[in-house]
C-alpha positions as CSV (number, residue, x, y, z in Angstrom):
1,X,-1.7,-73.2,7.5
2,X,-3.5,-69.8,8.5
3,X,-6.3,-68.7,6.9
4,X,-6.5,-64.7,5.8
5,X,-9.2,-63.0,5.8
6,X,-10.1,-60.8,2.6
7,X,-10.0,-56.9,3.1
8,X,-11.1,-53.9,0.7
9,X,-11.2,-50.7,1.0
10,X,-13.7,-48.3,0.9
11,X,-14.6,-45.4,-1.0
12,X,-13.1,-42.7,1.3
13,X,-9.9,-44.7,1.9
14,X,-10.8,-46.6,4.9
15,X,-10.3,-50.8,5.3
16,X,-13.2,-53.2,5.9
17,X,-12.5,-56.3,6.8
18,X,-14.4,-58.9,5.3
19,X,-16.8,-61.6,7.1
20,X,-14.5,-63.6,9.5
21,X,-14.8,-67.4,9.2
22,X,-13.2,-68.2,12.6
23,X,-16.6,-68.0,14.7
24,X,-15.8,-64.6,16.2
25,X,-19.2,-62.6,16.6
26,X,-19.4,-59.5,14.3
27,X,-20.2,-56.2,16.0
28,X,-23.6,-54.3,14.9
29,X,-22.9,-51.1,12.9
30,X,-24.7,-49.2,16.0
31,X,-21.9,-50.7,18.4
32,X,-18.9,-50.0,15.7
33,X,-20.5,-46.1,15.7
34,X,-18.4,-43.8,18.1
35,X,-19.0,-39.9,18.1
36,X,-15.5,-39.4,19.3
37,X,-13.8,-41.2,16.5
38,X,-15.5,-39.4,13.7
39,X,-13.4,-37.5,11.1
40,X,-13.1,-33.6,11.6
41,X,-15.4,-32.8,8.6
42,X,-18.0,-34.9,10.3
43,X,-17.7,-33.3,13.5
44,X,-18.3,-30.1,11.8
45,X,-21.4,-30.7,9.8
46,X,-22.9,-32.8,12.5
47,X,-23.8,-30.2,14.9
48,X,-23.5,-26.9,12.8
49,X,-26.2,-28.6,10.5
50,X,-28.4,-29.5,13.6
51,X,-28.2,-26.4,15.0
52,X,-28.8,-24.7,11.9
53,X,-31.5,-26.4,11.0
54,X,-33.1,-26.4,14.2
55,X,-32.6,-22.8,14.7
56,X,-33.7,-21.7,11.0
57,X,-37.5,-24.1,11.2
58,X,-37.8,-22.8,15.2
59,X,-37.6,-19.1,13.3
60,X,-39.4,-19.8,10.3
61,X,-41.9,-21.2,12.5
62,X,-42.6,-19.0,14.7
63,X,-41.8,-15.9,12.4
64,X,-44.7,-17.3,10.4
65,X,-47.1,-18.0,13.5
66,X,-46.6,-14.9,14.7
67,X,-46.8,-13.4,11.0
68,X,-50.5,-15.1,10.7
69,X,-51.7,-13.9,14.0
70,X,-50.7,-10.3,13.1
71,X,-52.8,-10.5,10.0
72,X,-55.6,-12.1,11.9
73,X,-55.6,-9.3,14.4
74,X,-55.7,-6.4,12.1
75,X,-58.4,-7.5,10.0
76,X,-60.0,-8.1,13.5
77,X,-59.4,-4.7,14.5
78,X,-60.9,-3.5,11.1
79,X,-64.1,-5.4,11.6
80,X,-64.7,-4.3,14.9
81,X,-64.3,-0.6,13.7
82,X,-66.4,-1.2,10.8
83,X,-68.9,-3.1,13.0
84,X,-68.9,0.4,15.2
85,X,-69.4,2.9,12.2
86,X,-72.1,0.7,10.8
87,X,-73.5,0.2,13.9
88,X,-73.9,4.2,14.8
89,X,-75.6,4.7,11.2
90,X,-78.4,2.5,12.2
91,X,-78.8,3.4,15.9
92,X,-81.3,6.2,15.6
93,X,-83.7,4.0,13.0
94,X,-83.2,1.0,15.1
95,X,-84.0,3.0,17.9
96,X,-87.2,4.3,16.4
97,X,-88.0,0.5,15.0
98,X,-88.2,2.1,11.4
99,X,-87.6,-0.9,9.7
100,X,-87.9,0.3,6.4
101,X,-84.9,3.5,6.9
102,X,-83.0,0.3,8.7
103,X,-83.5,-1.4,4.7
104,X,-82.2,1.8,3.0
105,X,-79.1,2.6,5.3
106,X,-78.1,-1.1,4.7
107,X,-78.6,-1.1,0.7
108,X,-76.4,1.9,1.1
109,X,-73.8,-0.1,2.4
110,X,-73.8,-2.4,-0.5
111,X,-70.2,-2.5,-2.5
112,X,-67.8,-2.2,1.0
113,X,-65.1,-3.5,0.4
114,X,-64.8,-7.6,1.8
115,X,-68.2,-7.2,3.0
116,X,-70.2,-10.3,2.2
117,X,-73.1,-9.7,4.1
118,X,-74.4,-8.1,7.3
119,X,-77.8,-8.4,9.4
120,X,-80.1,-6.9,12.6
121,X,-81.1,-9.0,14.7
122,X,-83.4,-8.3,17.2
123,X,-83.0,-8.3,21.0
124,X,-84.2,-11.8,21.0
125,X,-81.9,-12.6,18.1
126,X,-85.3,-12.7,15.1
127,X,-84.2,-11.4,12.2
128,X,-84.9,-8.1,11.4
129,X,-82.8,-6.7,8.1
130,X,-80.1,-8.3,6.1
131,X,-77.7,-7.7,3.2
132,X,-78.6,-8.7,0.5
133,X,-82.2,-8.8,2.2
134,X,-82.4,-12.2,2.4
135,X,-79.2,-13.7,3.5
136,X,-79.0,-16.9,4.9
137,X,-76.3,-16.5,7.2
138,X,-75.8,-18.8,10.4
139,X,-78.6,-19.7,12.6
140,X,-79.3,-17.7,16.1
141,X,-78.7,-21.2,18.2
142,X,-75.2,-21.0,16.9
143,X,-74.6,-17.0,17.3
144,X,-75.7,-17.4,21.5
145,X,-72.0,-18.1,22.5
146,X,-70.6,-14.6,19.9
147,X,-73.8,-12.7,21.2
148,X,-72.9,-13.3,25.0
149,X,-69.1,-12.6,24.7
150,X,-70.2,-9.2,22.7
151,X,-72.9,-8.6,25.5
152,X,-69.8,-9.2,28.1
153,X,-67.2,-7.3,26.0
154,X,-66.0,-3.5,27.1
155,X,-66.4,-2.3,23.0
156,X,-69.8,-4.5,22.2
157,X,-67.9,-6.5,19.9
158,X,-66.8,-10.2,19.5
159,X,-65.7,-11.8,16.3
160,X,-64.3,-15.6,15.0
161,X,-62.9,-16.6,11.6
162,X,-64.9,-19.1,10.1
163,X,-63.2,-22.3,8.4
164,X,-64.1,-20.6,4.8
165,X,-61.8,-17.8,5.8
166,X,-64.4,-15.6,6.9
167,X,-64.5,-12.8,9.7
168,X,-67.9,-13.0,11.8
169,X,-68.3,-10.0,14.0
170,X,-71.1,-9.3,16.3
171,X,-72.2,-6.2,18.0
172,X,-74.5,-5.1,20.6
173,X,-76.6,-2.0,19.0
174,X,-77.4,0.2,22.4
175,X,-79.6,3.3,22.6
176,X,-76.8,5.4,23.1
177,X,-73.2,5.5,23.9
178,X,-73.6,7.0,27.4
179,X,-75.8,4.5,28.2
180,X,-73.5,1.2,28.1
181,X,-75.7,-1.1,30.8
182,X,-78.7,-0.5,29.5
183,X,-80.5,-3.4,27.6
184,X,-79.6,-3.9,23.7
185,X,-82.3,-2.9,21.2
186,X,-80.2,-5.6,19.0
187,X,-77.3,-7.2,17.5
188,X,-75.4,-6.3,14.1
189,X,-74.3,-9.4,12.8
190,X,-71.2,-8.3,9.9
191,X,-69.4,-11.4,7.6
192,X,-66.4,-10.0,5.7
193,X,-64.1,-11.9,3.1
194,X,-60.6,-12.5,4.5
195,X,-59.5,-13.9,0.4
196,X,-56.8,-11.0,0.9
197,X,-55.6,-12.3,4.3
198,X,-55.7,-16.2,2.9
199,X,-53.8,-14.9,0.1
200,X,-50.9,-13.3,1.9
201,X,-50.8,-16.4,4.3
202,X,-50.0,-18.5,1.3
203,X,-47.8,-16.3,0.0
204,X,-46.0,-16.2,2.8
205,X,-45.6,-19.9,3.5
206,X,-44.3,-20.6,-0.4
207,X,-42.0,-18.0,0.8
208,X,-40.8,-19.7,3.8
209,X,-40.4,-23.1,1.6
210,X,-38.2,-21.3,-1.5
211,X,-36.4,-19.7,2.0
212,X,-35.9,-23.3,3.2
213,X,-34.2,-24.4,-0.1
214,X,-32.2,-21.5,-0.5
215,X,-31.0,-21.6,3.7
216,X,-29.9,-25.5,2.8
217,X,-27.9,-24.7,-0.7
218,X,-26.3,-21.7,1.6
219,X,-26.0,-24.2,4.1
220,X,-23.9,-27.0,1.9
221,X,-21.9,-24.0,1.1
222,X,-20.8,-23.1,4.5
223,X,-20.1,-26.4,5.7
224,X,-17.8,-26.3,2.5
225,X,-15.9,-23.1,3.6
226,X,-16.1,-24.2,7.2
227,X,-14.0,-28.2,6.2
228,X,-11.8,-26.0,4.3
229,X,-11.0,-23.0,7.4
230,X,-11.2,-25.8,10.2
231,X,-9.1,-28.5,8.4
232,X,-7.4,-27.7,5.0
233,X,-6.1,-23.8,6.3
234,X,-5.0,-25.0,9.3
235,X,-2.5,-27.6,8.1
236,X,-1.4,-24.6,5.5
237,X,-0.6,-22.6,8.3
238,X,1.6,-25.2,10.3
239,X,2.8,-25.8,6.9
240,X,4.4,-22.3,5.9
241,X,5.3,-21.7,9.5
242,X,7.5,-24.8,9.5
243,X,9.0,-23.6,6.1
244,X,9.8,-20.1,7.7
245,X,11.6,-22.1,10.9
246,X,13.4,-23.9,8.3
247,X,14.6,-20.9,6.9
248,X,15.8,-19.2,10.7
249,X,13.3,-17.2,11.5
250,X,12.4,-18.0,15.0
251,X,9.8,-15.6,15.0
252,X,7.3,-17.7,13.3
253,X,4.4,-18.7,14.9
254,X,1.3,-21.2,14.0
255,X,-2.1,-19.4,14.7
256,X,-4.6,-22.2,14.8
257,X,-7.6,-22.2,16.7
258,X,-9.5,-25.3,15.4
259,X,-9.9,-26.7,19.1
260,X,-9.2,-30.0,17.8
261,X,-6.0,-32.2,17.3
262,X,-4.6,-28.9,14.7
263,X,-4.5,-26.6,17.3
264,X,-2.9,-29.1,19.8
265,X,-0.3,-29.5,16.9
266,X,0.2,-26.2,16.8
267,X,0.2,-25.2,20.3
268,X,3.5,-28.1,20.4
269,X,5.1,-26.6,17.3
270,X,4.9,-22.9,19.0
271,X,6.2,-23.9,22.1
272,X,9.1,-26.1,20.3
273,X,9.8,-22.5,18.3
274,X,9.1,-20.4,21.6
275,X,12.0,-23.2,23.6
276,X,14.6,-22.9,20.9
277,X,13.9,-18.7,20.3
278,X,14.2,-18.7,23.9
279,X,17.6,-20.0,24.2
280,X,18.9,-18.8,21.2
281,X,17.7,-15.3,22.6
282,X,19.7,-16.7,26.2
283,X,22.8,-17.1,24.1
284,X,22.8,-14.3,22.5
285,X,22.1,-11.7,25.7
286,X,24.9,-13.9,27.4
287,X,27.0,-12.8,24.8
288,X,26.5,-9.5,24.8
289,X,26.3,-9.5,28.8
290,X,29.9,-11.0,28.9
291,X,31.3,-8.6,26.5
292,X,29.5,-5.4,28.5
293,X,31.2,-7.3,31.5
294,X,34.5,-7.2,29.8
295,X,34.8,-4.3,29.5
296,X,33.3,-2.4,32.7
297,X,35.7,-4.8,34.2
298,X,38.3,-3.2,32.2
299,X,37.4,0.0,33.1
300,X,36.9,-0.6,37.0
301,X,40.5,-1.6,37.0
302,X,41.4,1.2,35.3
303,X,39.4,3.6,37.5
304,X,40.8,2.0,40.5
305,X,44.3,2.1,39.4
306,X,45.0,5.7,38.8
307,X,41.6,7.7,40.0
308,X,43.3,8.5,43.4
309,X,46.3,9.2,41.4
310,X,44.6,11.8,39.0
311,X,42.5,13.1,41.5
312,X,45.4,14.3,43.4
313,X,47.8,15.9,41.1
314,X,44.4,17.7,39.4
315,X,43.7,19.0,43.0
316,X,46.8,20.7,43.5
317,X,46.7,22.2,40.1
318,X,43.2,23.5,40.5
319,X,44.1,24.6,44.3
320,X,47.1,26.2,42.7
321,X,45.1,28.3,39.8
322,X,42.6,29.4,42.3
323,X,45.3,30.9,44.6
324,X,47.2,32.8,41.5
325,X,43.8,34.2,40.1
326,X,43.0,35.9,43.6
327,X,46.4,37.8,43.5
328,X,46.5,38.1,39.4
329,X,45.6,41.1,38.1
330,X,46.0,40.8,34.1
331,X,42.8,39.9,32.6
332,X,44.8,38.0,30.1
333,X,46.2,35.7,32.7
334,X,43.5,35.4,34.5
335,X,41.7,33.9,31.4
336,X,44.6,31.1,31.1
337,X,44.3,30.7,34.9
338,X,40.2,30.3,34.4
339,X,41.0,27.7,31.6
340,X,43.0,25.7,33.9
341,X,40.4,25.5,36.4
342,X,38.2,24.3,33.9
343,X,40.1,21.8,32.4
344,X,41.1,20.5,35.9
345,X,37.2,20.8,37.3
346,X,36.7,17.8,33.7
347,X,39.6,15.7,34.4
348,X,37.7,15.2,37.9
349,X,34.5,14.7,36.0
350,X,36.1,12.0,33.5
351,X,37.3,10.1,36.6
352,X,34.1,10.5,38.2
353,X,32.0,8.9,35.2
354,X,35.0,5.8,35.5
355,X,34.3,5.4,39.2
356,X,30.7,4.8,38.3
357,X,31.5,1.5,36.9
358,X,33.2,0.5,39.9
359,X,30.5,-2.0,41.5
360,X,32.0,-2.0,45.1
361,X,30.1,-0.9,48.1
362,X,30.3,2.6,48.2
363,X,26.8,3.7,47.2
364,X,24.3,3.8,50.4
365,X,21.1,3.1,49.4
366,X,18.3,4.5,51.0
367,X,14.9,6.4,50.6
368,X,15.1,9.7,48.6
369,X,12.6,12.0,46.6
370,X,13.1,12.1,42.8
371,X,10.8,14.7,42.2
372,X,13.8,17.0,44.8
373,X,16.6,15.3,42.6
374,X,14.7,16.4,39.1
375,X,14.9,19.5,40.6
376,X,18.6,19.5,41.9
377,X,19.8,18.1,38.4
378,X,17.9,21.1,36.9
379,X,19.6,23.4,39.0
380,X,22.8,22.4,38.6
381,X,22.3,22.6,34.4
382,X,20.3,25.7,34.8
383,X,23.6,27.8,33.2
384,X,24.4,25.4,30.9
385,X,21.0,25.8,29.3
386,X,21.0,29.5,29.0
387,X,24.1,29.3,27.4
388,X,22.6,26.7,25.3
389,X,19.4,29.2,24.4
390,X,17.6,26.0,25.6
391,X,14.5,26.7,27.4
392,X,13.6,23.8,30.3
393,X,10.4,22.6,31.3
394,X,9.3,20.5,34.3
395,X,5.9,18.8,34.7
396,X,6.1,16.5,37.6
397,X,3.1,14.5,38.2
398,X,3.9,12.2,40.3
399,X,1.4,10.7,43.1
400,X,4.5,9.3,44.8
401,X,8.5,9.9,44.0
402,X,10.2,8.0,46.7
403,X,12.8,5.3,45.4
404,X,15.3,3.2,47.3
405,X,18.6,4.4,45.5
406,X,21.6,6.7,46.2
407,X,20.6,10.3,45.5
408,X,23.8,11.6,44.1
409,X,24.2,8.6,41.7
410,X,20.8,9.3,40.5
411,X,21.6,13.0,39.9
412,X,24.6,11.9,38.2
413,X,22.1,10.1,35.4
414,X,19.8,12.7,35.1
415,X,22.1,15.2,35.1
416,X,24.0,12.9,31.6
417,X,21.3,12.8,30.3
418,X,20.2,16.3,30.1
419,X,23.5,17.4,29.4
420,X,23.5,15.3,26.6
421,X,20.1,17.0,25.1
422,X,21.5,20.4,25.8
423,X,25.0,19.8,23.6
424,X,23.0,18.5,20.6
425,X,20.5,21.5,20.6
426,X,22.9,23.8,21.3
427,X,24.6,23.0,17.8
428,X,21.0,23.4,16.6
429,X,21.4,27.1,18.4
430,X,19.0,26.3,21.1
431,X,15.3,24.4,21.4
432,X,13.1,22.8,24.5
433,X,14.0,20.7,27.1
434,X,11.1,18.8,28.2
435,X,11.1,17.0,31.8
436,X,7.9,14.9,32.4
437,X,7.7,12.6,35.6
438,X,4.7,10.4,36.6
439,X,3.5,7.0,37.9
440,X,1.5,4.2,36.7
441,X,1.3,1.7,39.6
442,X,4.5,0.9,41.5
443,X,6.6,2.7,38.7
444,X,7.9,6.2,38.2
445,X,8.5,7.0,34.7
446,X,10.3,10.3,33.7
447,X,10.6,11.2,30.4
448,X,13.0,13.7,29.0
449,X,12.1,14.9,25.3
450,X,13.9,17.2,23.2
451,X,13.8,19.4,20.0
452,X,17.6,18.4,18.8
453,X,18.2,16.9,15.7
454,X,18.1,13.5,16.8
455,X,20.3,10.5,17.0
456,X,20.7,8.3,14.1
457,X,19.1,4.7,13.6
458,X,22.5,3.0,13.2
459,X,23.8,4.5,16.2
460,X,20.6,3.8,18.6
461,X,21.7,0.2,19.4
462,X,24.9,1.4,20.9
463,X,23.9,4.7,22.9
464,X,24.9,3.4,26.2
465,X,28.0,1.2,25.2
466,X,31.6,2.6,27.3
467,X,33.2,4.9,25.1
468,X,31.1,5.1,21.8
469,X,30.5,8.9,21.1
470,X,29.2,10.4,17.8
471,X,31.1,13.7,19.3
472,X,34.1,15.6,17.5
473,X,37.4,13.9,19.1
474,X,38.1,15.5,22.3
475,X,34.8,17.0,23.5
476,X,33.7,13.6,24.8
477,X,35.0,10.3,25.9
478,X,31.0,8.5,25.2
479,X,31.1,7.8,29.3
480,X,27.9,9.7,30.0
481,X,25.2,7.6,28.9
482,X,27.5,4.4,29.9
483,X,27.5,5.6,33.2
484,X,23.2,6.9,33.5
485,X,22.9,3.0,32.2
486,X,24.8,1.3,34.8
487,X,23.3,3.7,37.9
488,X,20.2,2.9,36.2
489,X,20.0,-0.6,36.1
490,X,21.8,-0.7,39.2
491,X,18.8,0.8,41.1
492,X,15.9,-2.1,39.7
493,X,14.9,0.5,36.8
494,X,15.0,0.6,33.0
495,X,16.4,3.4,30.3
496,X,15.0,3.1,27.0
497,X,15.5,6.3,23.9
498,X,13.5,6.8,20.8
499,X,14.7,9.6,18.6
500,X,14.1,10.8,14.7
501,X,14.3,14.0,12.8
502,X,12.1,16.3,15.4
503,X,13.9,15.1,18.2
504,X,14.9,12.6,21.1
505,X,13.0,11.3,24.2
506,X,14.9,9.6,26.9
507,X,12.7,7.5,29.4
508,X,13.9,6.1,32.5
509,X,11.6,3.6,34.6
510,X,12.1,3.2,38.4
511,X,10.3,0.8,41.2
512,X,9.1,3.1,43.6
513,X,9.3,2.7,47.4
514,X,6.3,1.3,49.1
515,X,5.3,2.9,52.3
516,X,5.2,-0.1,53.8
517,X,8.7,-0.7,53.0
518,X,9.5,2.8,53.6
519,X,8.0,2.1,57.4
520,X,10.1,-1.2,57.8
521,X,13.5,0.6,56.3
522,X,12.7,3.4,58.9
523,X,12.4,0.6,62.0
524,X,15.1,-1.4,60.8
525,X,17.0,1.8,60.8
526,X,16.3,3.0,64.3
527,X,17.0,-0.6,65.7
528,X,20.4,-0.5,63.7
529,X,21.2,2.6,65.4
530,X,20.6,1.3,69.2
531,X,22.3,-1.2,68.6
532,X,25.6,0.6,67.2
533,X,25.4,3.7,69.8
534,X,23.3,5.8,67.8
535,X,25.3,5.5,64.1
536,X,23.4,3.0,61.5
537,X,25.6,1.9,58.8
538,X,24.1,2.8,55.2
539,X,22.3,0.2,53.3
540,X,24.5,-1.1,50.6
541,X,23.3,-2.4,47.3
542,X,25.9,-4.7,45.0
């Protein structure tokens, strides 16, 4: 029969085995201990508390060091100035050896503040006057090592704190200040009182100790927040983003940034949220791109079915009108002549905007200047515009404006577009045409901004879908924007709109040529042309 062993369980949840009885050697509680398998919380207070603490007594100590020495130095610095006023009250009687006007200028400095005592000494270091006039201060075998450092001293001063906190200064007493290597006539010995100094010293160190208590309650309290930010939020985050998922939205993510297992948690939950988002967005776009393709198909087989047979029937009509309204003198039928020309001139730009679905090869591609088609698509709107009271700007800033593309299918685009601002501002009786064309890298923007009244939010997403118009029936077919998309994207670029009350801004985005490329389309060009007898066929893009 097997004999069990007998767990229990600790106070934080953990099992410990009991004793085993099978002979098996019990590890040592120092080889059990691993750093790496501590808990979180442990590996938080660990090293923030070490650090802490080692940072806060490195401080405290040298904040304190450095306090003490600052203290030390200025009562220094007032003893040597003292030491200098006392000692130019005395020169002249020291110099005359009046010992008895030496004994009255010292009673006079009785009640200084600090001062315990002071003495003259002469060169030899006998005593020669003291305050009180008998003061037993330190013998003159002990003063030879503070009398040569004040001999050898630039001011004729040297001082020492005693070990019953009190300053001794020394200085030389000359004849005169001009005369600083000439022989002393004697030494001023001062002893001041540094209780004041003691007492801030003390003061300061209780301080630091009631700092020390409060810096470790402060501490406990931090390592509190920092166990609940590093641990307990984190696993509430992953919480209520999985909730949210739950619910479908996609768009949830799980910010943790705890560098340990949490964050590794999280970073897998994000990128199984980003993976399904991702496809679900793939879907979706395929969707959309299958219905778009639907229907341009729809409309390529219509374009290709009866354009030639439009186009020629409009022709003749339009020929015809033109011939009668040479010979026609009535003005009246000369208006209904003008009328057909019209009409006829946008039957053939209807088929026009349906041929630019068709994705055959008819459009050479090659290198051509947007900033000369800005300018040709501004032209050919220029009467449109003053009909429209609509007042055109151009700022083109480009550095570079060459694109790989087909110029007249470009003009086409730009051309939609800003016929398109022109008809809604011209039911707002006229505004401003903006045009605004620069680069940023290997990217031509231009940006088309006008003062109409703006296209509504419902109807944004579906700006550039075949035949959707927000237009009376019969003043448009909604092919225009369709169209400016296509040729668009087409040519590598991007078309984006943002409108509201004060007006729309078109933007259209554009790789621009390199003139590297530019040089190999040129070489490639040249060598096409020997090769076909002078003729290069156009570069086609699909």
């Amino acid at each position: 029969m097997t004999k069990l062993s007998t767990n229990t369980v600790s106070p934080n949840g953990s099992s410990l085995a009991s004793p085993s009885t099978n002979g098996t050697k019990l590890s040592s509680p120092m080889e059990r201990f691993n750093p790496n398998r501590l808990s979180i919380k442990w590996k938080v207070f660990v090293p923030v508390a070490g650090i802490v603490l080692a940072a806060f007594l490195g401080y405290a100590y040298l904040g304190l060091h450095a306090a003490e020495t600052q203290l030390l130095e200025k009562t220094g610095r007032s003893a040597s100035v003292l030491a200098t006023m006392i000692e130019r009250a005395i020169r002249p009687s020291a110099n005359l050896e009046d010992d008895a006007m030496l004994r009255r200028l010292l009673a006079d400095l009785e009640g200084l503040p600090d001062l315990e005592g002071l003495r003259v000494l002469h060169p030899d270091g006998r005593f020669r006057a003291g305050l009180p006039p008998h003061l037993d201060m330190e013998r003159i075998e002990t003063l030879a090592p503070m009398l040569e450092r004040a001999m050898e001293s630039p001011t004729g001063t040297s001082g020492r704190v005693s070990d019953a906190w009190t300053y001794h200064v020394v200085r030389v007493i000359r004849r005169s200040d001009r005369t600083p290597t000439d022989e002393p006539i004697g030494f001023l010995e001062i002893h001041l009182s540094m209780e004041d100094t003691r007492d801030r010293i003390v003061a300061g160190r209780i301080q630091l100790s009631y700092i020390t208590v409060l810096t470790l309650l402060v501490l406990a309290g931090a390592l509190m927040v920092i166990i609940h930010v590093l641990i307990s939020s984190p696993l509430a985050v992953l919480t209520r983003a999985m909730s949210r998922v739950e619910s479908g939205d996609l768009s949830t993510r799980a910010q943790i940034r705890s560098g340990d297992e949490l964050e590794q948690l999280g970073h897998s939950f994000n990128r199984m949220v980003e993976e399904i988002e991702t496809k679900n967005t793939q879907l979706l776009e395929a969707g959309e791109q299958l219905m778009r393709q639907e229907k341009l198909a729809s409309i390529g087989l219509l374009a290709a079915g009866v354009a030639h047979e439009i186009n020629n029937p409009v022709a003749t009509i339009s020929m015809s009108a033109e011939g009668l309204i040479e010979s026609e003198e009535s003005p009246e039928r000369r208006k209904f002549l003008r009328a057909i020309i019209e009409e006829s001139e946008r039957i053939g730009a209807i088929v026009r905007n349906l041929l630019g679905f068709e994705k055959g090869g008819y459009a050479a591609y090659e290198p051509c200047s947007l900033t000369a088609i800005l300018r040709e698509a501004e032209e050919d709107l220029r009467r449109e515009a003053e009909r429209a009271n609509v007042t055109v700007t151009m700022d083109l800033r480009m550095t570079g404006d060459r694109v790989l593309g087909q110029e007249d299918q470009l003009r086409q685009a730009f051309v939609n577009i800003m016929d398109n601002a022109l008809r809604a501002m011209e039911m707002n009786h006229g505004g401003r045409l903006d045009l605004l064309a620069e680069t940023e890298g290997e990217t031509a923007r231009i940006h088309f901004r006008d003062t109409g009244p703006g296209i509504a939010k419902e109807h944004q997403p579906h700006l550039f879908d075949p035949f959707f118009t927000t237009r009376e029936v019969g003043e448009g077919f909604g092919l225009g924007l369709a169209v400016c998309y296509e040729i668009i994207k087409r040519h590598g670029g991007d078309i984006t709109v943002v409108s509201d009350s004060g007006g729309t801004i078109f933007t259209i985005e554009l790789p621009l040529l390199r003139p590297a490329e530019e040089n190999d389309l040129t070489d490639a060009t040249g060598a096409m042309e020997e090769e076909a007898g002078g003729e290069a066929p156009a570069r086609v893009v699909h």
